[in-house]
N, C-alpha and C positions, 0 to 999 in steps of 0.2 A: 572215016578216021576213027581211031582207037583211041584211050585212052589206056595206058599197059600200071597197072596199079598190083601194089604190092602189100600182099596180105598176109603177117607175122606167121611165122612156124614155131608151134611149141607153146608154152606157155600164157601167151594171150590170145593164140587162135580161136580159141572156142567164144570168149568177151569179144572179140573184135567181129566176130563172124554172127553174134548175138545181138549185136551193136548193130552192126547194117542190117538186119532182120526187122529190127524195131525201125530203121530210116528207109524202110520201104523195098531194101534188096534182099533178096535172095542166093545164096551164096553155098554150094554146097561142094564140101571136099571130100577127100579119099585118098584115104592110106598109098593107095598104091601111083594118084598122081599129083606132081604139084602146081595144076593147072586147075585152081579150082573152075566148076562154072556159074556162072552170073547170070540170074535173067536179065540184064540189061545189055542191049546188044553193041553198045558205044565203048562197054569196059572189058578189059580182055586181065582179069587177075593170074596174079604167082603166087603160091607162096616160098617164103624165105625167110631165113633167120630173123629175130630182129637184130641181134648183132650184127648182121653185113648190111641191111635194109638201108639204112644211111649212105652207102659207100659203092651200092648198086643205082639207088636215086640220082647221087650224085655224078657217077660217072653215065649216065641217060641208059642204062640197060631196064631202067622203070620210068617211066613220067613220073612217079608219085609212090607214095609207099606210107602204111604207117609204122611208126618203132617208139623207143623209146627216145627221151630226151637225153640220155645217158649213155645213148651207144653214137648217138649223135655229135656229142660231146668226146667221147670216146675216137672216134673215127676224123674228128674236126671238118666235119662233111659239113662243105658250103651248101647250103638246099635253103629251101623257102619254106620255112614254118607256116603252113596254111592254116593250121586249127590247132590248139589245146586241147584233149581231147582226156578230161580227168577222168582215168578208170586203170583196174588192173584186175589178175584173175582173179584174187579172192573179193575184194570190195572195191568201189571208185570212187578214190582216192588215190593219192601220190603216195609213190613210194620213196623210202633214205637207203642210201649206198652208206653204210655206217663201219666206221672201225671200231672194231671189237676185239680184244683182250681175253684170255683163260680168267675166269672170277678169281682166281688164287695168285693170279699174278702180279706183281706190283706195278705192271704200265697203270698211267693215270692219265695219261694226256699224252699228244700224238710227237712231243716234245722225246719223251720216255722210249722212243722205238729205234732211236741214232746208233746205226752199225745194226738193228734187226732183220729180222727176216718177214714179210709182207703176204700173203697170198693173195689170189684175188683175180678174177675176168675182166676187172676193169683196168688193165695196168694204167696204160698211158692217163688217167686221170687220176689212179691213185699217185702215181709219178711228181703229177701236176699239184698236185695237194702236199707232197711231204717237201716238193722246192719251195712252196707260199712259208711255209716254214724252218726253211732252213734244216731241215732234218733228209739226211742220208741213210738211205736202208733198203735192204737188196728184195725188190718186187716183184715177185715168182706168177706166174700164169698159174691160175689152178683150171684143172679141165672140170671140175665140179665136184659136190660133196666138201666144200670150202671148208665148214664148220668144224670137221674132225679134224684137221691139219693140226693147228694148237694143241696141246706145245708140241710137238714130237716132228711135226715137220714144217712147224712154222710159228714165230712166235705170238704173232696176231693177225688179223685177217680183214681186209674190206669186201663187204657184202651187201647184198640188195636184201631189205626187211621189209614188209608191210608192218606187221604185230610186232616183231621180235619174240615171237616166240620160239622157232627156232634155233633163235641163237642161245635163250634161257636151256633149252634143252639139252643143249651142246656145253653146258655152263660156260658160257661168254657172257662177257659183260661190256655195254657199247661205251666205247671210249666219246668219241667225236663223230657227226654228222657231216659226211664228206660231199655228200649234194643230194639233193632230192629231183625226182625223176615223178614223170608222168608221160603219157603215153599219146602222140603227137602224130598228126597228119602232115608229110614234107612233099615237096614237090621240089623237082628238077628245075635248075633255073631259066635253062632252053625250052623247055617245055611248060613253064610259067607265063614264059612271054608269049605264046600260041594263044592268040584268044580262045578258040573251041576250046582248048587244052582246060587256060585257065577259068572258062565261063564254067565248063565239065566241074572242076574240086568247088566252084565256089558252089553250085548246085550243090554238090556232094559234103560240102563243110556244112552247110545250112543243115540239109534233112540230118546230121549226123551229131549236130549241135541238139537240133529238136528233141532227138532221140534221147540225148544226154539230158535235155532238162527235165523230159517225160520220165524218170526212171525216180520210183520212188514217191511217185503221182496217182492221185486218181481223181476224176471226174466225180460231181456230185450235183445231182437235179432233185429239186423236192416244192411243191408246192405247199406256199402260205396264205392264209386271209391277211389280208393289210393291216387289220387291226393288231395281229402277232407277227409281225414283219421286224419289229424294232428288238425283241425279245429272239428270234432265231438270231437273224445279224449279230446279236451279242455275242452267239456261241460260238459262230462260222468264222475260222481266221479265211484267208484268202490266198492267192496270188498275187491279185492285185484286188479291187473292187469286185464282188460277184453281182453275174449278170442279170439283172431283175426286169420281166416282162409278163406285162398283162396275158390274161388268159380271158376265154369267152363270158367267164363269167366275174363282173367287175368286181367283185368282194376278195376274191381269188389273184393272186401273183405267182410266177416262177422263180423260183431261182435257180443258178448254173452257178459254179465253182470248181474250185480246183484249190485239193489240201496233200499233203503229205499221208500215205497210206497207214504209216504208222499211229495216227492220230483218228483214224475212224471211228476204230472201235469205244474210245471213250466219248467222243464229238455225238454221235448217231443217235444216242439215248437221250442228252440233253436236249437234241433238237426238235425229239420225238418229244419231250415234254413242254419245250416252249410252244409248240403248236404246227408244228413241222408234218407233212403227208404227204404220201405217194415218192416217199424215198429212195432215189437209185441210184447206187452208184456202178462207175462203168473204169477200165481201165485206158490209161493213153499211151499209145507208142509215139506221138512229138508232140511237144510246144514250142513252138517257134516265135521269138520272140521279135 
């Protein structure tokens, strides 16, 4: 038995294909097929849009697939949210679908757009957001390059932002946040209830979670005497408790931790001065918690 799993085309391929590398898979694509291959011999991947990803899961031409929560929403594809999986290409974090305005334009709120004109890949949820409001305005498919529409072919625009930078550059200015989106593991609801199927994602949401919380981590082992034990600990934030054990010679302790990568290089020299030796630090691809 297979598990037929669907892996994003375009813009999160590379995160998502980076992602199982760090959860133990191996996954390698090419241009010219969209079958990547796996070294695990139970998963059989595709890839596919994440815009249709939802809507192939759901009708079972995938067991499983990752996309967005926003094309899922988008599609009202009934499937099984197996995992949250907070990441995107540029950083991992969510991203806003946000309406945006020309900075010189007088829209102020999503109120201001009644009889406008809308652009945007999201229709059916930008749809869904100007009825919660009572506002009528004609919601154009853009095929991409959203940002340039304003004004000339459109009077304002719903877009997917990380930064908003791009839309500064475009000089739009964000009206209202119309949802925020992150990037989700779904599963077919027939193929949820196959135990192999489902025992397969829950192995695969674990190592994939691990991977997520390993990112931005690293590993750190250093030996103390007891008598400066109390004085590192001061310096060492944690995970949770770091892991203290005797060494051959009783004067002497280990410790093991786990801090935020960002934080080394000031942490390292204070430890080295409370009395801290034999310093290493090491990187982690999972913590599974």
């Amino acid at each position: 038995m297979k598990l037929k799993l669907g892996i994003p085309k375009g813009s999160l391929e590379n995160a998502t294909v980076d992602l199982f590398r760090r959860a133990g898979f191996n996954i390698t694509t090419s241009s010219r097929s969209y079958f990547p291959s796996i070294d695990d011999p139970e998963i059989e991947c595709m890839l596919i849009r994440a815009q249709e990803m939802a809507r192939y899961v759901e009708d079972g031409v995938l067991d499983a697939g990752l996309t967005g929560r926003d094309w899922v929403e988008e599609n009202e594809a009934d499937v099984v949210n197996v995992a949250d999986l907070i990441y995107a290409k540029q950083s991992f974090g969510k991203v806003r679908w946000v309406l945006a305005a020309p900075e010189a334009s007088p829209f102020q709120r999503v109120q201001d757009l009644q009889g406008k004109i809308i652009a945007t890949e999201l229709v059916g949820t930008t749809k869904r957001y100007l009825a919660k409001f009572g506002v009528t305005a004609k919601v154009e498919f853009s095929w991409g390059a959203t940002e340039v529409k304003p004004p000339v072919l459109a009077d304002a625009i719903v877009e997917v932002t990380e930064t908003g930078s791009s839309l500064r550059a475009n000089k739009l200015r964000i009206l209202e946040t119309v949802m925020e989106s992150n990037t989700q593991l779904v599963a077919n609801k027939e193929a949820w209830k196959d135990e192999w199927k489902r025992h397969k994602l829950e192995d695969i949401r674990m190592l994939l979670e691990g991977a997520m919380n390993a990112l931005g981590k690293v590993g750190l082992m250093l030996n103390v005497r007891k008598q400066d034990l109390s004085a590192v600990l001061g310096e060492l934030p944690a995970l949770k408790n770091p892991t203290i054990s005797h060494l051959s010679d009783e004067d002497w302790l280990a410790v093991n931790t786990i801090l935020d990568e960002s934080t080394v290089r000031s942490i390292l020299p204070r430890l080295k001065k409370a009395g801290a030796q034999g310093i290493v630090e090491y990187p982690l691809n999972k913590i599974v918690m």
